[in-house]
C-alpha positions in Angstrom: 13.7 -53.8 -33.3 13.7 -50.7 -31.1 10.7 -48.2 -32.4 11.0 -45.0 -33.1 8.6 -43.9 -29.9 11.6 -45.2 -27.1 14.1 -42.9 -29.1 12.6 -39.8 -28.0 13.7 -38.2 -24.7 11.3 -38.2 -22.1 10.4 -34.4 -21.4 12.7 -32.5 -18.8 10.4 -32.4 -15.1 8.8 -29.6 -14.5 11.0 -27.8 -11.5 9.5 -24.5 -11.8 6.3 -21.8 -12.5 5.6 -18.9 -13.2 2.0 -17.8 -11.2 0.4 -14.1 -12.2 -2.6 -12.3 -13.7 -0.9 -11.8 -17.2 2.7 -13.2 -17.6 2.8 -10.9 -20.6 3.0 -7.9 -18.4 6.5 -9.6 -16.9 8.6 -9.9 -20.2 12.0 -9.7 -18.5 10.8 -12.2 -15.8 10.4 -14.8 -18.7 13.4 -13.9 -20.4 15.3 -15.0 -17.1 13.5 -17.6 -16.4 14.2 -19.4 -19.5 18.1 -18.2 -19.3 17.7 -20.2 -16.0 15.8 -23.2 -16.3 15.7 -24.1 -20.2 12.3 -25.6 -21.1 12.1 -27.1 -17.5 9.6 -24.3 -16.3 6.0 -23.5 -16.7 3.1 -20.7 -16.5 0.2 -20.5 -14.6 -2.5 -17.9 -14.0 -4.0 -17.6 -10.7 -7.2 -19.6 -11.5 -4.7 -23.0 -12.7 -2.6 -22.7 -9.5 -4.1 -24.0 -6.8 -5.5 -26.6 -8.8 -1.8 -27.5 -10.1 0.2 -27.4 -7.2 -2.6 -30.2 -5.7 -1.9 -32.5 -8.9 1.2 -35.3 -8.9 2.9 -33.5 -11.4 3.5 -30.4 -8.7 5.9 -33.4 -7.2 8.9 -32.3 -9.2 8.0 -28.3 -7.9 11.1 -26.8 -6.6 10.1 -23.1 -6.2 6.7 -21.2 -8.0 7.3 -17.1 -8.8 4.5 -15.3 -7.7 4.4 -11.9 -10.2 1.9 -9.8 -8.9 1.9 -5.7 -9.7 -0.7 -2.7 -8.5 -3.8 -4.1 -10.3 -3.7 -7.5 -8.1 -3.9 -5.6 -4.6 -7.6 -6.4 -4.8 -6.8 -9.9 -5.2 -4.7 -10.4 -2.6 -6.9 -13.1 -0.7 -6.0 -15.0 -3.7 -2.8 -14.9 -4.1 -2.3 -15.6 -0.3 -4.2 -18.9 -1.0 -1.6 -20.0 -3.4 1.2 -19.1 -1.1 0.2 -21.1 1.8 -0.7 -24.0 -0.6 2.3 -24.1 -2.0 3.8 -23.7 1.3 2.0 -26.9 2.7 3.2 -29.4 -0.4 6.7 -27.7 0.2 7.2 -25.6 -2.5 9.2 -22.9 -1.9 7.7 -18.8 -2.7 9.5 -16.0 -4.7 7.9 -13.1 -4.6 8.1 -10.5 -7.9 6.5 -7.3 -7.0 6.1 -4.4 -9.5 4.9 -1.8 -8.0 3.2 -2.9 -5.3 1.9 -1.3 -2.2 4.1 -1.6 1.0 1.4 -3.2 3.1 0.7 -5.7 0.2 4.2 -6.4 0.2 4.2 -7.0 3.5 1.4 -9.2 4.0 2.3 -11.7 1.5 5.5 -11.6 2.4 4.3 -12.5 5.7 2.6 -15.3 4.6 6.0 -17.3 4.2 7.6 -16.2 0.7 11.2 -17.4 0.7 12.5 -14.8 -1.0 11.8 -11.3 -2.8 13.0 -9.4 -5.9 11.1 -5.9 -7.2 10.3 -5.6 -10.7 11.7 -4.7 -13.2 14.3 -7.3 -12.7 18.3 -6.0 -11.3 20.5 -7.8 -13.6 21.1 -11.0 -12.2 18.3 -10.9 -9.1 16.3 -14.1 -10.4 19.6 -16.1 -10.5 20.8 -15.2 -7.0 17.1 -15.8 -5.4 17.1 -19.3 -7.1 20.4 -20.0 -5.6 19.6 -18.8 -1.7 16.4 -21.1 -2.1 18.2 -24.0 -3.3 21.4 -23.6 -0.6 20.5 -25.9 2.2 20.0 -24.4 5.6 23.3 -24.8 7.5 22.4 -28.3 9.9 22.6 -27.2 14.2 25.5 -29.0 15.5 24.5 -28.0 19.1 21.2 -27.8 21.3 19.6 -24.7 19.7 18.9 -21.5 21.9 15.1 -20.5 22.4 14.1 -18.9 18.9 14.7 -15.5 18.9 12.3 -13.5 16.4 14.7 -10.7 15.8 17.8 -11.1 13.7 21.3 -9.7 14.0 20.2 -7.0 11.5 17.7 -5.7 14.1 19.2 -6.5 17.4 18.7 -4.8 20.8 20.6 -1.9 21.0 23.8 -2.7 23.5 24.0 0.4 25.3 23.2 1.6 28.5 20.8 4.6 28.8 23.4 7.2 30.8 20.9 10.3 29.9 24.2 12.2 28.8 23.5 13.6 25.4 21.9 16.9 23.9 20.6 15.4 20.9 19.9 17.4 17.8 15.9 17.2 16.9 15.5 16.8 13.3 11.5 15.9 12.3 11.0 15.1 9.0 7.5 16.2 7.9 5.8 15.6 4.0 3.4 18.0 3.1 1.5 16.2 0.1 1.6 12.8 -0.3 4.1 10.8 -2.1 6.9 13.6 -1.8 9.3 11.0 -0.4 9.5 12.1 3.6 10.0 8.7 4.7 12.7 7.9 2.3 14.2 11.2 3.1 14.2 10.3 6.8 15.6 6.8 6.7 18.9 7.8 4.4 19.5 11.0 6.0 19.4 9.1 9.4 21.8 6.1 8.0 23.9 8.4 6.4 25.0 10.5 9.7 25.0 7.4 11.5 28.1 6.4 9.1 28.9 10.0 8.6 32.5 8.7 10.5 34.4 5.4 10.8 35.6 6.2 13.9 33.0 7.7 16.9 30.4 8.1 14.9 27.4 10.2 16.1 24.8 7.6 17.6 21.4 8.2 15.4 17.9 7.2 16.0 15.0 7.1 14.0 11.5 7.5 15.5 8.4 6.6 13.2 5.8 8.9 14.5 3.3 7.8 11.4 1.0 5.5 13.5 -1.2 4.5 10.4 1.2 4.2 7.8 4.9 4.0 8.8 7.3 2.7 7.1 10.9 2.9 8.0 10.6 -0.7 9.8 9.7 -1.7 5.8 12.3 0.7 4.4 15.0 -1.2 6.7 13.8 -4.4 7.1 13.2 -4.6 10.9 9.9 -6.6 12.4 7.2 -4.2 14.0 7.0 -5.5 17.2 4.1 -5.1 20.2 6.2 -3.4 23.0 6.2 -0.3 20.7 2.4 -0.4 21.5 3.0 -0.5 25.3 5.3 2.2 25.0 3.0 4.4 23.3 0.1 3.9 25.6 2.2 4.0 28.8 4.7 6.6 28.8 4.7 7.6 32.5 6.2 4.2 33.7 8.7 3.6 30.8 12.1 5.1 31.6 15.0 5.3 29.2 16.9 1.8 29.7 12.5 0.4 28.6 13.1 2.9 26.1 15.8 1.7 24.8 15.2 -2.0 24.9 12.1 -1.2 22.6 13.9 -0.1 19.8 15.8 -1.9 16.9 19.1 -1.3 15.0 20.1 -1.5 11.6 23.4 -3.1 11.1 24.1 -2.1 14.1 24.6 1.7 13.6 21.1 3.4 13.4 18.6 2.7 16.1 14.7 2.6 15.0 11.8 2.8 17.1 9.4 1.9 14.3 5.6 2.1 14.0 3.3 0.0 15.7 2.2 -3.2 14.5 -1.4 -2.0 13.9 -2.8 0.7 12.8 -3.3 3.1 15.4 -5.3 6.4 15.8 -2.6 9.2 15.8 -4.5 10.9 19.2 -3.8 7.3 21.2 -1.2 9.6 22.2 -0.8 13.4 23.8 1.7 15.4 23.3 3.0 15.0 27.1 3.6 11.3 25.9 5.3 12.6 23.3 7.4 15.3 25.0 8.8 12.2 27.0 9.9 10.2 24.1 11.4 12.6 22.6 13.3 13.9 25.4 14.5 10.7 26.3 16.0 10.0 22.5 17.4 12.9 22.8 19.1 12.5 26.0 20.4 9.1 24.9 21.2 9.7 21.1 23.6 12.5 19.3 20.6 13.1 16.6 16.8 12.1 16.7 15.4 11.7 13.1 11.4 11.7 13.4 9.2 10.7 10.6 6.1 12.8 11.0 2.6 11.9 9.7 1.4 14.0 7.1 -1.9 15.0 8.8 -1.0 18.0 12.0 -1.9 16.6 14.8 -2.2 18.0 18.7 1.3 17.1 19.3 3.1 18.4 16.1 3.4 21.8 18.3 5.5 19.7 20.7 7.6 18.6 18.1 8.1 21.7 16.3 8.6 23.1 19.5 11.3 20.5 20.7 13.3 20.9 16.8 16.3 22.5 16.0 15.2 21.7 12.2 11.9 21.2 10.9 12.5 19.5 7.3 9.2 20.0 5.3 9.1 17.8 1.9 7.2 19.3 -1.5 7.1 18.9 -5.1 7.1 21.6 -7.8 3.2 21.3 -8.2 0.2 23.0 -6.9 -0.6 20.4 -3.9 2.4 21.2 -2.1 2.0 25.0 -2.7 -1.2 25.0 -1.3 -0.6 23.0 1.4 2.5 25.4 2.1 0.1 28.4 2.4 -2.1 26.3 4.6 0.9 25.1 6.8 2.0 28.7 7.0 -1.1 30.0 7.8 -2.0 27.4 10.9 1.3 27.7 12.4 1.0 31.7 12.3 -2.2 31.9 13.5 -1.0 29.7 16.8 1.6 31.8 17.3 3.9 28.7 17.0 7.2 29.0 15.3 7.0 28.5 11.8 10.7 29.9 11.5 12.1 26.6 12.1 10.5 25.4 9.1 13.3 24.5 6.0 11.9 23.6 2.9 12.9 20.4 0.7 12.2 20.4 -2.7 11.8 16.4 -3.9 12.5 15.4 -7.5 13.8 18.9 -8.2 14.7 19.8 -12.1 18.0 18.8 -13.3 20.9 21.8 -13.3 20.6 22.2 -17.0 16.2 22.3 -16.8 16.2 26.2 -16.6 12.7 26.1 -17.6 12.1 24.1 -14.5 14.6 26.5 -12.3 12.7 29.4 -13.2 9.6 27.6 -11.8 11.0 26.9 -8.6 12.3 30.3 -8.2 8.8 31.5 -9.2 7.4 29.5 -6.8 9.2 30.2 -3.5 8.8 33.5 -4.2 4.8 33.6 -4.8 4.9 31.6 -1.6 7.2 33.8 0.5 9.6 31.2 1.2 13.3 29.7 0.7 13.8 26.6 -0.6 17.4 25.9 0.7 17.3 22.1 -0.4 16.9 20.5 -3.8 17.2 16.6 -3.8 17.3 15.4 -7.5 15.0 12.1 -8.5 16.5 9.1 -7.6 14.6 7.3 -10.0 13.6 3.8 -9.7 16.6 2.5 -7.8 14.7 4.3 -4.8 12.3 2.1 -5.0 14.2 -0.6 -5.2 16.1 0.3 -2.2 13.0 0.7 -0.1 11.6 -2.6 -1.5 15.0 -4.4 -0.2 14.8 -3.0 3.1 18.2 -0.9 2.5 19.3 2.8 2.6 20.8 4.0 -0.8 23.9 3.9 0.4 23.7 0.3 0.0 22.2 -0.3 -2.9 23.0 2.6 -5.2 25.8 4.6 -3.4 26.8 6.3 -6.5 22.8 7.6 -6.5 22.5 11.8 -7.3 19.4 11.5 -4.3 22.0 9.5 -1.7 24.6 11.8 -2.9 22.6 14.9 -2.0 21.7 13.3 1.2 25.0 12.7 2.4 26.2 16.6 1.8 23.1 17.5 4.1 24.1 15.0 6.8 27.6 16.2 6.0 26.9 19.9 6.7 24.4 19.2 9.2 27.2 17.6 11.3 30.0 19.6 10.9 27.4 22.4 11.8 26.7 20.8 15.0 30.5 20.2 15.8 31.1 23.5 15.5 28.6 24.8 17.8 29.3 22.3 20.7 33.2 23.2 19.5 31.7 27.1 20.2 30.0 25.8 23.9 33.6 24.4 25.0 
């Protein structure tokens, strides 16, 4: 007689965890999880990890999701323990970030993760990372080529260096922190690179923040160690060396992107950067430069050198101050402050006329005109810059890329008409 105990299913294998602090704080994480796997998935907190993945019953592992947020950046050593562990018993790594630090990000991400998706959840952004971790890598049919650490995304520009541009200087410069320069640089670069199907201007984007850069995050490009040579030895690099040390993004905007370390921003002087400069622009229709936030000895050089200096606020008593204190500097240097156009980040909505009176209020106690308002993006922003894509990719229908593209839009047809004006 058959008993009762050999009736009972044997319980579904265990294919997948969840590994975080709290996975209380990740409610829509478990939600999908369970609307992907059934009952064939588990939790873990950080502590049980390690100690799981080296038991048989980690055999059946297929992938672990690593939810981290803000209050596990001091934890980080941790958390990079469980990666490589499960990366050594084959396991594969997503990574679900909420909030987290771009360096963080980067580190672990670093460390081997397979995959990525920012948290809160997109709709359906569990299920597609769970199916690019279980498609098989396509098999060689041929010898492979030497390894080449960069992919198509951020090839070697193609082009030879023919010195036969005037290219339009356009720094981009935040004056608090947090007021979205970066982001402002990287869309308005990608949106006048694809300003036009047809002879499109050729962009480049030069990440001048030596400490903290990030358009090589923003866009997904490696950081790699010839920009450090290039820094440090400007009088033998010509423009073709140039050239080879940038990247480009879908092969339409061109990056020279932040070191690889972090570097003091006066490992270089402003003859160094007069030559980079003027060979970008000599090569490239518009030069995009993401400036540090800290004025350093050769910001005169590049305010000098720009036909537009955008400087990046908020409505809020940092940025005014650090107006006045911009102002003031560049006045008392005699250096010409003129050149300076305002951008007001995250500006009140059309029908906030509490919040337009403010604004007006403010440029006029500071004695300035604040010609551009960019609206809030909200979170898609972030989750643009966490994928490594401009808006226009991820969000095209954004109000912030929207903005964007009328200013690369004016800025352009601005620019044909003057050269239009020179012939």
């Amino acid at each position: 007689m058959t008993s009762v105990a050999t009736l009972q299913p044997d319980p579904a294998p265990i294919v997948a965890c969840t590994i975080s602090r709290d996975v209380q704080n990740f409610d829509l994480l478990i939600d999908d999880m369970e609307q992907e796997l059934g009952e064939s998935w588990g939790d873990l907190s950080f502590d049980d990890a390690i100690v799981f993945l080296g038991q048989p019953d980690a055999a059946t592992l297929e992938f672990v999701a690593i939810a981290v947020n803000a209050e596990d950046e001091s934890d980080l050593t941790r958390i990079s323990e469980i990666i490589r562990t499960a990366k050594a018993r084959e396991v594969k790594v997503v990574l679900i970030a909420d909030q987290l630090s771009p360096m963080a990000l980067h580190q672990l991400l670093r460390l081997g993760a397979d995959d990525f998706v920012p948290y809160p959840l997109p709709e359906g952004a569990l299920h597609d990372a769970i199916v690019r971790m279980r498609t098989p890598a396509p098999v060689a049919t041929a010898p492979a080529e030497p390894a080449d650490p960069m992919t198509e995304a951020s090839a070697v520009p193609r082009f030879k260096a023919k010195g036969d541009r005037e290219g339009v200087v356009l720094p981009v410069h935040g004056l608090a922190g947090g007021t979205g320069a970066s982001t402002f640089a990287v869309n308005l670069a990608w949106e006048l690179a694809t300003i036009a199907k047809t002879d499109a201007p050729r962009v480049c984007l030069l990440d001048f923040d030596f400490q903290y850069g990030t358009a090589a995050t923003y866009l997904d490009l490696p950081r790699r160690e010839v920009i450090f040579e290039v820094l440090t030895d400007t009088a033998s690099i010509d423009s073709d060396a140039f050239l080879q040390s940038m990247l480009t993004f879908n092969d339409k905007l061109h990056v020279f992107t932040a070191p690889a370390d972090m570097l003091p921003l006066d490992i270089i002087s402003a003859e160094d950067i007069g030559r980079i400069v003027e060979m970008a622009a000599s090569n490239f229709d518009y030069v995009i430069i993401d400036m540090p936030k800290t004025i350093v000895a050769w910001t005169e050089t590049i305010l000098n050198r720009a036909h537009v200096y955008f400087a990046l606020m908020e409505l809020d008593l940092r940025s005014a101050q650090n107006v006045l204190r911009l102002i003031r500097a560049l006045k008392a240097e005699a250096l010409p402050h003129e050149k300076l156009r305002y951008v007001l980040n995250r500006a009140p909505k059309f029908t906030d006329l509490s919040g337009k009176s403010r604004v007006k209020r403010m440029a006029e106690s500071l004695d300035i005109g604040i010609e551009i308002q960019l609206p809030d993006g909200s979170v898609q922003v972030t989750q643009a810059n966490d994928h490594g894509l401009p808006l226009a990719e991820t969000a095209a229908k954004n109000p912030l890329r929207r903005e964007i593209q009328k200013l690369a839009k004016s800025l352009h047809d601005l620019n044909k008409g003057v050269e239009a004006g020179r012939g």
